[in-house]
N, C-alpha and C positions, 0 to 999 in steps of 0.2 A: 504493500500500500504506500502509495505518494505521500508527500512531506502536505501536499495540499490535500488531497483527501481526507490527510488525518486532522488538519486542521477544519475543513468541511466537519465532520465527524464529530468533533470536539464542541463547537460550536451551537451543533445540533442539537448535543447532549442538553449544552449547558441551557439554550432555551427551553428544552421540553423540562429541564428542572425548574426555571424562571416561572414557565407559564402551570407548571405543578404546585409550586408554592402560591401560586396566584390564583388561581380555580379550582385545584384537583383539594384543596382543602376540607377537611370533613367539617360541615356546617355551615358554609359561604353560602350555597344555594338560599339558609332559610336566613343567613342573617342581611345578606342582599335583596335575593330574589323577593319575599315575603312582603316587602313594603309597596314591592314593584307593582306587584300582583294585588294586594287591598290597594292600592291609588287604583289601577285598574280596574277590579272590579268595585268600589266605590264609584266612579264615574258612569258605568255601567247602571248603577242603581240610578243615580242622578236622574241618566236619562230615561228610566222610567217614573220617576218625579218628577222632571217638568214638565210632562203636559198633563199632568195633572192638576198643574197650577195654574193654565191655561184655560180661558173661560171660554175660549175658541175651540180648541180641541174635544172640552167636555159637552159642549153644542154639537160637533159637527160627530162625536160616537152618540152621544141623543138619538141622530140620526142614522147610524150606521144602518139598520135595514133598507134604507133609502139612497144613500149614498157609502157603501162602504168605503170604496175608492177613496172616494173624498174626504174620507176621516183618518184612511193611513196616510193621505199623502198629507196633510196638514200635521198633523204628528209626527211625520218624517221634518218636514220643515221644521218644527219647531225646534226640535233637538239638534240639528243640523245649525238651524240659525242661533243658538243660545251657547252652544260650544265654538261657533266663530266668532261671536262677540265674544267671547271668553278669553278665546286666542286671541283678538284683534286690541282687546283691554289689559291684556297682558305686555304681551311684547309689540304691538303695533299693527297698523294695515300695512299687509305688504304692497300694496298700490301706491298707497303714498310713502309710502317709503324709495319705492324706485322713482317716484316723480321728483321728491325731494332729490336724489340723488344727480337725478338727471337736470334742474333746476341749478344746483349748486357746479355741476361741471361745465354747464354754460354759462353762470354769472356770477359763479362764487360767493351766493345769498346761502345765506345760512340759516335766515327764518324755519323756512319749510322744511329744514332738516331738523331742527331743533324739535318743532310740532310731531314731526312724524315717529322720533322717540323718545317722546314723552313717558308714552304706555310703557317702554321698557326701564329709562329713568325710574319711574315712578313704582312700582313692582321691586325694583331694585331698592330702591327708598325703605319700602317696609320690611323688605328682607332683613334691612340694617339689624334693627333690635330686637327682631326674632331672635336672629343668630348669638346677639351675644344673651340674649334671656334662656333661649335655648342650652348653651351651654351649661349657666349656672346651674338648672337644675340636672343636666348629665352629669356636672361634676356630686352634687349630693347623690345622685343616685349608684354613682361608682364606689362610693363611703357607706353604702347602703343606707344612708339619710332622705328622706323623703323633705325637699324644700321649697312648701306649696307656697313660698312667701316671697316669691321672684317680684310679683305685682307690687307688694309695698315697700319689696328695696327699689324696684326702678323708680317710685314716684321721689321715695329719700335722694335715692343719688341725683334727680333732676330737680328736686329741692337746691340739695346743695350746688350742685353746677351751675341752675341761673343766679344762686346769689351772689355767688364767684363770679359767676359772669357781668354782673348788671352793675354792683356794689363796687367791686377794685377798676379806676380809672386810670389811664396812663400808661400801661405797663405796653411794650409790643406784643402782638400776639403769641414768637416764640416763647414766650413768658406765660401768657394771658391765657391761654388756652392748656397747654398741659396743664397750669392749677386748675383751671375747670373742670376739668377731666379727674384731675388726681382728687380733687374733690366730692366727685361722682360717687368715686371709685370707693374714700375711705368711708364716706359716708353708709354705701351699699353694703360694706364689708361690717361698721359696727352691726348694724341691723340684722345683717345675719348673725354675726356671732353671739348675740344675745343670745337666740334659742339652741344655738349650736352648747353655750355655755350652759345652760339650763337643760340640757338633754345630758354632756358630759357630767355634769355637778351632779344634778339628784335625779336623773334619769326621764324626767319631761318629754314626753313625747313631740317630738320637732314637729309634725304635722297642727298640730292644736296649739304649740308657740307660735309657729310661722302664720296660722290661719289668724292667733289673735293679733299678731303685727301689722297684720295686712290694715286691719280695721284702723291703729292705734296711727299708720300712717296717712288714710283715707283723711281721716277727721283731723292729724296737725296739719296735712296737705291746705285742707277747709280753714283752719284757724289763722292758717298762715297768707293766705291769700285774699282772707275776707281784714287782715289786722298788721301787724308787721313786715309784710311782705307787696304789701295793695299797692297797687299806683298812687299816683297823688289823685287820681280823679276817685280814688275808693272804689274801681271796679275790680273785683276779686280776679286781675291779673297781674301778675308782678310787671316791673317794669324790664322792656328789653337789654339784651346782652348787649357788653360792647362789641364793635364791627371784632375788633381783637379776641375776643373768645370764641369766634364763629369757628366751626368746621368748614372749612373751606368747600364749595362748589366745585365739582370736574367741568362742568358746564353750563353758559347760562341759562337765563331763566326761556323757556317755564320749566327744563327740567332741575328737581329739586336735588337731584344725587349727589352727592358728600364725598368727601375721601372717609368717612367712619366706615362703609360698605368696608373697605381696601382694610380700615384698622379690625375688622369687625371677623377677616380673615386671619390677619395674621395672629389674633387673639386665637381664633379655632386651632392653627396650625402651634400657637406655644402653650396651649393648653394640650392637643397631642403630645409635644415634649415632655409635659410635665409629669404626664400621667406614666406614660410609657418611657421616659428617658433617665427618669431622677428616682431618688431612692424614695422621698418621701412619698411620692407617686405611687410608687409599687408599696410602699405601708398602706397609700388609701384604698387600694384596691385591695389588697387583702384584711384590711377592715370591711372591708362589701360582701368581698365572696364569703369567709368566715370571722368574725370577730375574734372566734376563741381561740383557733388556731392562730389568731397573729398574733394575740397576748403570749400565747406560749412561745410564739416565736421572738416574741421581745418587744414589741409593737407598743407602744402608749396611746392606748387607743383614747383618751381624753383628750388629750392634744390633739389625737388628728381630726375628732368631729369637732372642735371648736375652728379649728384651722379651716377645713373642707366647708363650712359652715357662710364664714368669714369672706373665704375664696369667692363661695358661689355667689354672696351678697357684695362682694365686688362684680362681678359680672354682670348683674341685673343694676345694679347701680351705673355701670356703665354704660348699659342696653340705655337709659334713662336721660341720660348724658349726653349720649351721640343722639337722641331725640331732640331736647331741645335746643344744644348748642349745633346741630344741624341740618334742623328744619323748622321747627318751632319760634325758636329764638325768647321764647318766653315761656314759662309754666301758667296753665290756666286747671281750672277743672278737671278732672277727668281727662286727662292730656292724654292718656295711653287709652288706648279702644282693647284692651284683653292683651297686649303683650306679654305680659306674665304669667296668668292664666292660661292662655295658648303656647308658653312654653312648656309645661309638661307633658300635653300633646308631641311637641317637638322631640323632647328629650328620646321617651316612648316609640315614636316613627324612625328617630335619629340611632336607635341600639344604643343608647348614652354613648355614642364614637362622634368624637368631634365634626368629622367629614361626613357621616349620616346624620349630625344636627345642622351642618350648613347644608344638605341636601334637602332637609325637610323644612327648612326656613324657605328656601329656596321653593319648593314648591307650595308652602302655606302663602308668601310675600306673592306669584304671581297669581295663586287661585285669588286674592282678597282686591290685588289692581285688576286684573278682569270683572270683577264682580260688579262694579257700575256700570260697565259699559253695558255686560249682559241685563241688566235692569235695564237701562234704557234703550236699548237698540231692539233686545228680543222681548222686551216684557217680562223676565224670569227676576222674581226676587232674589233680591241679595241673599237673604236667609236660606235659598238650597245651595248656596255654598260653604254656608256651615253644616249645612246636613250632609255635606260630600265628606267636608273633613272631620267630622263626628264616625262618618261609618268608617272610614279610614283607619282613626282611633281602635273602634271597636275591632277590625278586623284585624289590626296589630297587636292588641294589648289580650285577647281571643282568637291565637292563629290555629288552635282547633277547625275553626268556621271555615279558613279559607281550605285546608288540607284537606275538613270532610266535602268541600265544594269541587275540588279540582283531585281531590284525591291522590292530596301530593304525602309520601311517605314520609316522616322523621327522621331528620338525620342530628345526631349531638353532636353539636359543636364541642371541641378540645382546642385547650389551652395549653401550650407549652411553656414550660420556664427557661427562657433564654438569656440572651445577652440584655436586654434592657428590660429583664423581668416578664411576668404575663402577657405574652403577644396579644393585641388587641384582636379583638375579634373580628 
């Protein structure tokens, strides 16, 4: 055999080992495949909900023995047209997207390109503080910590962020902005660590701390906006950040996208490191899998739920942060529409793996900017797009349902203890 054959050979080898570590893995099918499949067959469901929503549709089967024709084919259209608004409120029309395109190569106007991705801008926008709320609570869930309290660290950390933002004058943004942010951040992090501390001290159940926190922030959110934080005009919105605290725009207006999208990754990608890289990381994780075995193993498991706690309440505090300092620009009300809330969802569809939390951010952020346009363009309520991502839910957190549907076998995922500890799954 030739000097290059063997090197052919060699090569061969080595990817069919690459691509065996990559797929041929016992358990990848259900911890990939599985979410693939409830998005799927969740959407599936949908489109047998929306024409039921349709007062056209439920008219024109009224009449099916008269016109049957006429009542598939308007029920075909409906779901057809509610899943292209859907698509087109998401990532954009692709007509006007190539018109724009073609516009701008002939006169270098930039308007109509701006308009035409918008829809993706914007989807992109919500994505932000999915991902980093999403996180916070896969990091408690890898701690085996349950931390249903994401919602009232983001509203703290965006507490503190605009008043850092609005209050200190003068400084340059290099300055002005990371404290906003570091502010977010510590703010988020006490918040959490309260119950984290109360669960490690006398054993308090974090779910019923974090649930009473949420409230405790709800109502100083209210105190704070209606009293020490008001405008001067006493409208329960504080007053705006300085231009200096802003999270800077990739583009201008009308789309609203930030560079926190870009921070909101590299957060995903150093909380990967941390989990899977660093020693502490591999203590939280075997505080998850077994507690008791990690005490035996040396583990100070009081320290690390206060820590994991702490972390996560940095993360939602900063999910909170990158809200107002860049898009908001002020804290009002009820500023967050379920961000935190809708991160357990995440965590849950995400496998608590950082890259299946920005994956399901990713598709909760565009099902929520499609979701106006499909109201207005198709008629289809906003609200059966929570009913998409509710079944979704269920069919993740319940993968019995999809296996007895599709009649997909069980396979156990294994863990190996390697070089940076418990390979993620």
């Amino acid at each position: 055999m030739s000097e290059n054959e063997q090197a052919k050979e060699s090569n061969t080898e080595e990817q069919r080992s690459l691509l065996k570590r990559l797929f041929m893995r016992k358990g990848l099918a259900s911890t990939l495949g599985l979410p693939l499949v409830a998005v799927f067959t969740a959407l599936l469901i949908g489109a047998i909900i929306i024409p039921l929503s349709s007062t056209d549709v439920l008219s024109a089967w009224g009449n099916f023995g008269q016109d049957p024709l006429g009542a598939i084919t308007i029920t075909l259209t409906t779901i057809w047209r509610a899943y292209v608004a859907l698509f087109e409120g998401s990532f954009g029309v692709p007509g006007d997207i190539i018109a724009a395109f073609q516009t701008f190569f002939q006169s270098g106007e930039t308007s109509d390109l701006l308009n035409a991705f918008r829809p993706l801008g914007e989807s992109l926008t919500i994505t932000t503080p999915y991902i980093f709320a999403g996180l916070a609570v896969a990091l408690g869930f890898r701690a085996g910590l349950f931390n249903i309290g994401a919602e009232g660290q983001l509203f703290i950390g965006g507490l503190a962020s605009v008043y850092v933002g609005y209050s200190i004058q003068g400084l340059p943004w290099i300055i002005h902005l990371p404290l906003a942010l570091l502010a977010g951040i510590l703010a988020g992090a006490l918040w959490g660590a309260i119950p984290g501390y109360l669960k490690a001290r006398t054993g308090a159940h974090e779910v019923i701390n974090t649930i009473m926190m949420n409230y405790v922030a709800f109502r100083l959110t209210d105190f704070l906006l209606q009293g020490p934080m008001a405008r001067p005009d006493n409208l329960p919105i504080t007053p705006e950040v300085q231009t200096s605290a802003y999270l800077p725009s990739l583009f201008a207006r009308p789309i609203r996208l930030h560079w926190g999208f870009f921070l909101a990754l590299g957060f995903a990608f150093l909380v990967y490191w941390f989990l899977w890289r660093t020693t502490i990381g591999l203590e939280i994780r075997m505080v998850g899998a077994n507690p008791h075995a990690a005490r035996y193993a040396g583990v100070r498991i009081a320290p690390i739920m206060v820590l994991t706690m702490a972390l996560s309440g940095a993360l939602a505090g900063l999910a909170g942060a990158s809200q107002v300092l860049g898009v908001d620009h002020r804290m009002v009300r009820a500023f967050s529409s379920g961000y935190g809330f809708d991160s357990i969802a995440l965590a849950l569809l995400g496998n608590s793996h950082p890259l299946g939390v920005v994956l399901a951010s990713l598709l909760f952020g565009f099902l929520r900017g499609g979701a106006a346009r499909m109201q207005s363009v198709a008629d289809v309520p906003v609200e059966i797009i929570r009913v998409v991502q509710g079944i979704v839910i269920i069919f993740v957190a319940a993968p019995e349902i999809i296996r007895a549907i599709y009649r997909w076998k069980e396979s156990r995922p294994t863990e190996q203890i390697g070089e940076g500890g418990l390979t993620p799954p």
